[in-house]
C-alpha positions in Angstrom: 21.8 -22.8 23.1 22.5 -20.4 20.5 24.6 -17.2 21.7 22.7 -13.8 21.7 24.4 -12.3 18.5 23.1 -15.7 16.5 19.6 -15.1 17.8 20.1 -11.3 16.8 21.4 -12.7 13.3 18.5 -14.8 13.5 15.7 -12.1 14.4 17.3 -9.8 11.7 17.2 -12.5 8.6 13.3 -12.9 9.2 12.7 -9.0 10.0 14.7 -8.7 6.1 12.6 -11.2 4.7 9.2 -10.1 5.8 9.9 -6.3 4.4 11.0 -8.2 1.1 7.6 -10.3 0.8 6.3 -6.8 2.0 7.9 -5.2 -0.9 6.7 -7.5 -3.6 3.2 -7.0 -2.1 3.6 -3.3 -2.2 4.7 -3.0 -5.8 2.1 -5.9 -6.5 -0.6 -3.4 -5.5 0.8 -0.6 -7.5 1.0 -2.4 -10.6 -2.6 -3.4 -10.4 -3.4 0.3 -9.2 -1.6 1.5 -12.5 -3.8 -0.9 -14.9 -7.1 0.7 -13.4 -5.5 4.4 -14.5 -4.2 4.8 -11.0 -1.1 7.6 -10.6 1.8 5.2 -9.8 5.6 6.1 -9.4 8.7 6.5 -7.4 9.6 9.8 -5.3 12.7 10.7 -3.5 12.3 11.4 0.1 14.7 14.5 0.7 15.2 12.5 4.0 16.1 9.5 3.2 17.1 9.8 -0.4 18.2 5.8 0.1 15.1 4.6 0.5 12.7 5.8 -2.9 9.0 5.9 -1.7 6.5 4.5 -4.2 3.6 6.2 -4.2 -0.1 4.9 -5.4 -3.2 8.0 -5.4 -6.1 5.6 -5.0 -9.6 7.1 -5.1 -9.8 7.5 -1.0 -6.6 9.4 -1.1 -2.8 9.2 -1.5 -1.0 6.2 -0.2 3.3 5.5 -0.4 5.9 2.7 0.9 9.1 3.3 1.3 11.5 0.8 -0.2 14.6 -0.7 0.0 16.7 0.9 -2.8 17.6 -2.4 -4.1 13.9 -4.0 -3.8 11.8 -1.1 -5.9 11.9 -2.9 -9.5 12.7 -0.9 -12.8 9.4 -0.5 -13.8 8.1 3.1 -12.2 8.2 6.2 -13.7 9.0 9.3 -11.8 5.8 10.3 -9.4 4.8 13.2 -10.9 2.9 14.7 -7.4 4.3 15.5 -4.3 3.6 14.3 -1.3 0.5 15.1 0.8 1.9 14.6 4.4 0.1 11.7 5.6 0.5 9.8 8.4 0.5 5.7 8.6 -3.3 6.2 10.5 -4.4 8.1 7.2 -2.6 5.8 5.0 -4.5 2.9 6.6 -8.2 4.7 6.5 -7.5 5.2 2.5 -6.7 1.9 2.1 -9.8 0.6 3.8 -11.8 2.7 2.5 -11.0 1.8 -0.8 -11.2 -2.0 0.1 -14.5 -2.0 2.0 -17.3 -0.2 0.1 -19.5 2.1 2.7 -22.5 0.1 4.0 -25.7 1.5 3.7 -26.8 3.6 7.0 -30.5 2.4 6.7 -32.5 -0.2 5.8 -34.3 1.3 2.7 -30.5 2.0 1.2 -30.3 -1.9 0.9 -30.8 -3.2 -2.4 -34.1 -5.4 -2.7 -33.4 -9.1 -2.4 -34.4 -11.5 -5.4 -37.7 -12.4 -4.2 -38.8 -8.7 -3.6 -37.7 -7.4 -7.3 -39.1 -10.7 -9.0 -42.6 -11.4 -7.4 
C-alpha cells in the first residue's frame, strides 16, 4: 500500500501533466486565433509576474490563460491590450459563444430546407 506522501507524489505528477496538455491546448488555440487576424500575445500579471498570461481577443470578447513560465513557447509577441477584468464565468460565455453560433429564436429565421428552395 503505497504511503500518503507517494500517493501525494502521485496526485501531483498527473495534476502537472494535465496543466501541460492544458497548456499546449491553450497556445494551440491562440495560434489558430492569430492566423484568423485574432490579437494574440503574452501579458505580465503584476501579480504573479511568474506566471505570463496569454491572452486571445476573440470576437465574443477577451479571453487569457495563465501559464507556466517554462510552458508558454517563444512564439508571442507582447499583448499590446490590457486586461479587461474578466472573470472565469465570462471567459467561458466568450468562448461558447464564439463556438456555438446563436440559433434562430423562430421558426421563419430557419433557413429553407432543400426541397422548399428547389421545388
Amino acid at each position: 500500500m503505497p504511503t500518503h506522501e507517494e500517493v501525494i507524489t502521485e496526485l501531483l505528477a498527473e495534476r502537472d501533466a494535465l496543466y501541460a496538455d492544458r497548456n499546449r491546448a491553450v497556445q494551440l488555440a491562440a495560434k489558430l486565433a492569430e492566423e484568423r487576424g485574432y490579437a494574440v500575445g503574452l501579458r505580465v500579471d503584476p501579480n504573479e509576474p511568474d506566471w505570463p498570461v496569454l491572452m486571445i481577443d476573440l470576437p465574443t470578447g477577451q479571453i487569457s490563460y495563465h501559464l507556466a513560465s517554462g510552458e508558454a513557447y517563444p512564439v508571442w509577441d507582447l499583448y499590446e491590450g490590457e486586461w479587461d477584468g474578466h472573470t472565469n464565468e465570462e471567459k467561458a460565455d466568450r468562448i461558447y459563444r464564439f463556438v456555438v453560433p446563436p440559433l434562430p429564436r423562430y421558426p421563419w429565421d430557419y433557413p429553407p430546407s432543400e426541397s422548399e428552395s428547389n421545388p
